[in-house]
N, CA, C and O of each residue as an XYZ file, in Angstrom:
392
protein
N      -2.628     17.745     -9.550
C      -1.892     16.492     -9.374
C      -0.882     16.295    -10.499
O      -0.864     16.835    -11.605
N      -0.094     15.455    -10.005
C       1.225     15.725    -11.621
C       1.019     14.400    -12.350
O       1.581     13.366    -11.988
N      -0.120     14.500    -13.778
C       0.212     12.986    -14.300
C       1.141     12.653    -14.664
O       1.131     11.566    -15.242
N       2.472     13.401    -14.532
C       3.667     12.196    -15.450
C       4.060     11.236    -14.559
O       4.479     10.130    -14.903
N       3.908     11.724    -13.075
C       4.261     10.629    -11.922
C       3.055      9.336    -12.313
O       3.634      8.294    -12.620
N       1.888      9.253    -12.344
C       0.686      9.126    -12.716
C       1.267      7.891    -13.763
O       1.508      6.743    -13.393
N       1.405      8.327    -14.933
C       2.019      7.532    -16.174
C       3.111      6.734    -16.025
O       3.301      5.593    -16.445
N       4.180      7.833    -15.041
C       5.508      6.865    -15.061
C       5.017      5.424    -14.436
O       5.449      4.341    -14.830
N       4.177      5.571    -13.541
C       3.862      4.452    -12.807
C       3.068      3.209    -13.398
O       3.228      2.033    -13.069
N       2.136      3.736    -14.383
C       1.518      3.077    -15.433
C       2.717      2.221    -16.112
O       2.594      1.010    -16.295
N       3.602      2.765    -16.384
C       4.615      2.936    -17.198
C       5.674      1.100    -16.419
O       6.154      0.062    -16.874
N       5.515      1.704    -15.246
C       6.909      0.626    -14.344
C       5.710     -0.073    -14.033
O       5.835      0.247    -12.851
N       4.645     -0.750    -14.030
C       3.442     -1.336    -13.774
C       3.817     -2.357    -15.383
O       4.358     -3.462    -15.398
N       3.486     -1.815    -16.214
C       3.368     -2.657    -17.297
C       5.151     -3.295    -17.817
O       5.388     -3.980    -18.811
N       6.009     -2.872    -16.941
C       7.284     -3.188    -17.223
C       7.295     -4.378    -16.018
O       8.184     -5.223    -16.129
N       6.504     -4.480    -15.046
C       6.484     -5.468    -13.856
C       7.687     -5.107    -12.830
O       8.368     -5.876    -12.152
N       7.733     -3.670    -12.930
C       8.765     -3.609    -12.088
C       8.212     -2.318    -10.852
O       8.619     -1.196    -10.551
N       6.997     -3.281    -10.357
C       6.368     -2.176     -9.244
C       5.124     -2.995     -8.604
O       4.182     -3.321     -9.326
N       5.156     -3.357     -7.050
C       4.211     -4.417     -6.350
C       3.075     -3.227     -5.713
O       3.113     -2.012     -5.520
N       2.213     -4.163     -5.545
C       1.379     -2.586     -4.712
C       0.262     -3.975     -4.142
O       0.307     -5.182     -4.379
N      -0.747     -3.089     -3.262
C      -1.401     -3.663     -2.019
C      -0.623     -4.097     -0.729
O       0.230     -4.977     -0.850
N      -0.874     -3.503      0.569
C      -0.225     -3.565      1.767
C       0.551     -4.847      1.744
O       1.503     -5.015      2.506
N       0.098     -5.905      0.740
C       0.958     -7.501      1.343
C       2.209     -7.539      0.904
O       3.326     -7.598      1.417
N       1.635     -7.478     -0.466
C       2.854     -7.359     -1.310
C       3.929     -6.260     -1.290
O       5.098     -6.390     -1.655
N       3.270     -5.026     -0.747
C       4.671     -3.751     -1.004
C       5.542     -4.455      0.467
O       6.767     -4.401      0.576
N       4.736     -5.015      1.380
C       5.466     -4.593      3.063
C       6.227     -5.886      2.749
O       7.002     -6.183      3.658
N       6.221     -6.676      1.787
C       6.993     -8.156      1.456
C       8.108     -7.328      0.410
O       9.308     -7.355      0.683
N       7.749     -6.811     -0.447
C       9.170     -5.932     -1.152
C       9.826     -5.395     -0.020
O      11.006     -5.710      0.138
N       9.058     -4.332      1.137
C      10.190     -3.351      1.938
C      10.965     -4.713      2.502
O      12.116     -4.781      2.073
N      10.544     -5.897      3.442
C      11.266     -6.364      3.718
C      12.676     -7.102      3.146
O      13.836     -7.090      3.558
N      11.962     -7.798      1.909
C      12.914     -8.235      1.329
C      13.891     -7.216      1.008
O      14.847     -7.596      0.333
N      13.850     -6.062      1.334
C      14.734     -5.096      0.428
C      15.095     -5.068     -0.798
O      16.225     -4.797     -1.201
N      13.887     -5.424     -1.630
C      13.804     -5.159     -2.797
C      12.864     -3.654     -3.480
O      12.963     -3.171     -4.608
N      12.270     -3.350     -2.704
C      11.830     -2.371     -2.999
C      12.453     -1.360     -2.618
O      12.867     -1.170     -1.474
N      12.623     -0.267     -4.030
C      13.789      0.772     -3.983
C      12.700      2.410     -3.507
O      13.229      3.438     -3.085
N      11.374      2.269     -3.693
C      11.002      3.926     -3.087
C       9.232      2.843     -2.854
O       8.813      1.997     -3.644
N       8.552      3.301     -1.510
C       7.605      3.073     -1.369
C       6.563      4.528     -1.079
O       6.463      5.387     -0.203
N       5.803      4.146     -2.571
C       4.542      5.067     -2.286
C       3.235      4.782     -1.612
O       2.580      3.742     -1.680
N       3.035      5.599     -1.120
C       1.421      5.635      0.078
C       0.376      6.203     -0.171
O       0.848      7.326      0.007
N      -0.939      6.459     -0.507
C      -2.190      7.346     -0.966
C      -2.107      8.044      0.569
O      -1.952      7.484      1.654
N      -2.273      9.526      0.243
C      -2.297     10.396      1.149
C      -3.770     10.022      1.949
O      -3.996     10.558      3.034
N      -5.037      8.796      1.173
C      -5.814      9.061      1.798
C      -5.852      7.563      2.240
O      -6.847      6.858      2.072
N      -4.430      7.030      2.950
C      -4.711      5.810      3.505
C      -5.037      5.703      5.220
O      -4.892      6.628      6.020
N      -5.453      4.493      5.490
C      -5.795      4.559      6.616
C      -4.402      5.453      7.882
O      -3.362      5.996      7.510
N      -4.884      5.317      9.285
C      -3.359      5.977     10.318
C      -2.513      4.668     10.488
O      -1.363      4.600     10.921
N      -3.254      3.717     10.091
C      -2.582      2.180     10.726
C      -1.599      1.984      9.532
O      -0.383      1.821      9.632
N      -2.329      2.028      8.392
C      -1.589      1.942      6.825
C      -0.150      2.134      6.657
O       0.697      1.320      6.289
N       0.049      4.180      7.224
C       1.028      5.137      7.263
C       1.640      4.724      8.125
O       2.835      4.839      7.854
N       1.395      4.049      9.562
C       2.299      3.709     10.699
C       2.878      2.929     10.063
O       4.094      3.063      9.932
N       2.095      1.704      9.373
C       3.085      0.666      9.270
C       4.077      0.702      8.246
O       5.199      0.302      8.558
N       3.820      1.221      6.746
C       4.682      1.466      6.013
C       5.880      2.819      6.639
O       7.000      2.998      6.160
N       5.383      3.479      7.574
C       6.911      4.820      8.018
C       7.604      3.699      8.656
O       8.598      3.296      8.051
N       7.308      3.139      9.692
C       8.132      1.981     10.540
C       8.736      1.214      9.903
O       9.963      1.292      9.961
N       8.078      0.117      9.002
C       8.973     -0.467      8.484
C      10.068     -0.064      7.257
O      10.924     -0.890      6.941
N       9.996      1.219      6.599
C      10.294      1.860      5.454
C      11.536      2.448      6.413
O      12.592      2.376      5.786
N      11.699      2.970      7.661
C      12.784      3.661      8.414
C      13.583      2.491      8.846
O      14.790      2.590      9.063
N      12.858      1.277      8.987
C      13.788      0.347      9.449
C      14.616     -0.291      8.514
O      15.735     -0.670      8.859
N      14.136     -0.481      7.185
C      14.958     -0.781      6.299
C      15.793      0.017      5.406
O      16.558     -0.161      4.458
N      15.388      0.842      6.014
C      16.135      2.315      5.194
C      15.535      2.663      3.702
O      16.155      3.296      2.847
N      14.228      2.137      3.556
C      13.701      2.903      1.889
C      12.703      3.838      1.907
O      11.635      3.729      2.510
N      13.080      4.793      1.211
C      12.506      6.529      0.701
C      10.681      5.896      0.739
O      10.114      5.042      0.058
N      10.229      6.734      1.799
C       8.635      6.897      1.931
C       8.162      8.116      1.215
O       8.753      9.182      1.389
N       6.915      8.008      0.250
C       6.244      9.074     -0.091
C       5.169      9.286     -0.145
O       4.766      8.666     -1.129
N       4.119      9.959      0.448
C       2.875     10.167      0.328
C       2.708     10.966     -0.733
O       3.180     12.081     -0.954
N       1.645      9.967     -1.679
C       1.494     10.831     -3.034
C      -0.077      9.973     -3.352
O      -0.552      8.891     -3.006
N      -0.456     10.936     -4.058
C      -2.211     10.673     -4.589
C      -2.965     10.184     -3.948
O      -2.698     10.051     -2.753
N      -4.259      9.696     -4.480
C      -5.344      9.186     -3.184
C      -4.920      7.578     -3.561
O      -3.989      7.067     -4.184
N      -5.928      7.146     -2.954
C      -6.174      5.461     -3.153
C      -6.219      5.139     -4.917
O      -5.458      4.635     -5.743
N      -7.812      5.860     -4.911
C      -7.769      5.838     -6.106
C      -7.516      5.746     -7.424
O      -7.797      4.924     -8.296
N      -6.480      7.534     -7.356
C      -5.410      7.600     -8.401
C      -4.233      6.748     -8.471
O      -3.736      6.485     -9.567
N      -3.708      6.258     -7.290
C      -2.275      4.925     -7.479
C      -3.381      3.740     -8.415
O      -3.095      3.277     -9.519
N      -4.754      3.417     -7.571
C      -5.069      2.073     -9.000
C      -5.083      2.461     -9.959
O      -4.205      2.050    -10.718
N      -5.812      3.201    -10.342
C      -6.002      3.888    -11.898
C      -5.149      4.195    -12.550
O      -5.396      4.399    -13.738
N      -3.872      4.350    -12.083
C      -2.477      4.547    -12.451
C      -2.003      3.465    -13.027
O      -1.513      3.298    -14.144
N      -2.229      2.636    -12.017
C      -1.327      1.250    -12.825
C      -2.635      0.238    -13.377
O      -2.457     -0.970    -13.532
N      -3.558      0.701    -13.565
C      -4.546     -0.245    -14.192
C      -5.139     -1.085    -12.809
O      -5.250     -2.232    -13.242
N      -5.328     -1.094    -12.187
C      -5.976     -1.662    -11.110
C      -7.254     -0.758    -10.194
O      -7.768      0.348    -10.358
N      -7.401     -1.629     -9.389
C      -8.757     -1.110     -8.320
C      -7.959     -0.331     -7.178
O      -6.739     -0.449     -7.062
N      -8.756      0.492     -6.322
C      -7.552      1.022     -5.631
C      -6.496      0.588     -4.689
O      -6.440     -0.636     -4.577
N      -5.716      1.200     -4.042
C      -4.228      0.834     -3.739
C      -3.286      1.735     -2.995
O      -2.398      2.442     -3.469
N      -3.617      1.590     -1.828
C      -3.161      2.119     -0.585
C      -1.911      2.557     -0.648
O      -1.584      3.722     -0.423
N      -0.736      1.151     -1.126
C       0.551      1.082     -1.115
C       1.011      0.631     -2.480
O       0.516     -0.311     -3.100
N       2.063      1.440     -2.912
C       2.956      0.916     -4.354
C       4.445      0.581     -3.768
O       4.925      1.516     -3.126
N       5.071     -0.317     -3.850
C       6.085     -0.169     -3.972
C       7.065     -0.451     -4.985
O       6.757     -1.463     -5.615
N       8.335      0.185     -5.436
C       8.711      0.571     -6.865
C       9.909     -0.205     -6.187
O      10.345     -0.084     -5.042
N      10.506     -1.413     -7.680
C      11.132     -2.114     -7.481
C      12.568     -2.590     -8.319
O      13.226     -3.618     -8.482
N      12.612     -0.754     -8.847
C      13.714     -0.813     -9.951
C      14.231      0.397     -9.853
O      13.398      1.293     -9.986
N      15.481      0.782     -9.637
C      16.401      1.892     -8.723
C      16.142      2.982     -9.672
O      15.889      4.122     -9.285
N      16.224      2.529    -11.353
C      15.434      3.770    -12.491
C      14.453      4.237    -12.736
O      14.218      5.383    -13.120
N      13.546      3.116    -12.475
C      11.786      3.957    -11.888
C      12.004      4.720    -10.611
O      11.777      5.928    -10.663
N      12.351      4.277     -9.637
C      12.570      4.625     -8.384
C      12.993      6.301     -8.595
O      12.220      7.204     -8.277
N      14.218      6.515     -9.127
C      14.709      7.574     -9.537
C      13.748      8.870    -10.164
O      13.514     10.062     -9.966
N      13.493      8.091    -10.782
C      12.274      8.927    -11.941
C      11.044      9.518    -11.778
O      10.513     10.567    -12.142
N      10.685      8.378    -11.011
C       9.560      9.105    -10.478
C      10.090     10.332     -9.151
O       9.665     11.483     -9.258
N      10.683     10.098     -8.387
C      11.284     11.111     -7.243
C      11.666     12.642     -8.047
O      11.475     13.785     -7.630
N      12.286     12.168     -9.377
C      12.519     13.749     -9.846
C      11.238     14.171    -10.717
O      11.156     15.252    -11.300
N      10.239     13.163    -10.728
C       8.839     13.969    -11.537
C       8.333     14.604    -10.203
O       7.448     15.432    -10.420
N       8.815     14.364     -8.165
C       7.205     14.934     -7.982
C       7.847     15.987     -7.678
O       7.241     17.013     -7.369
């Protein structure tokens, strides 16, 4: 697994510039404030439907990356299905760490 993605996220977590849990990321995609939405490869099929659908409809970069798990533990939390990253330089950064 690559921890610098891991850290960066720790990283844009403690900068407050990254929402996570299904309510809050699918309220960033809409608002179109969220610039890259990440997914735990081990989320539910309903999870992945709904973040590809709405992530294609608004036009922001989907990525399946780590389990549940590793996204909480990442940013200091319990686990966490959905991150979404809410600053175009995290956004960036992390895309060229994975």
């Amino acid at each position: 697994m690559n921890n610098k993605v891991f850290s960066l996220l720790g990283l844009c977590q403690r900068a407050s510039r990254l929402v996570s849990g299904e309510f809050m990321t699918e309220k960033a995609v809409k608002d179109k404030t969220a610039k890259l939405v990440i997914i735990a490869t081990d989320s539910s099929d309903n999870t992945k439907k709904l973040f590809t659908n709405i992530c294609s409809t608004n036009k922001i970069e989907l990525i399946e990356f780590g389990t549940k798990e590793q996204l909480g533990k990442a940013i200091g939390k319990d686990i966490r299905a959905s991150i979404g990253i809410i600053d175009e330089g995290f956004a960036k950064a992390v895309k060229e760490k994975m």
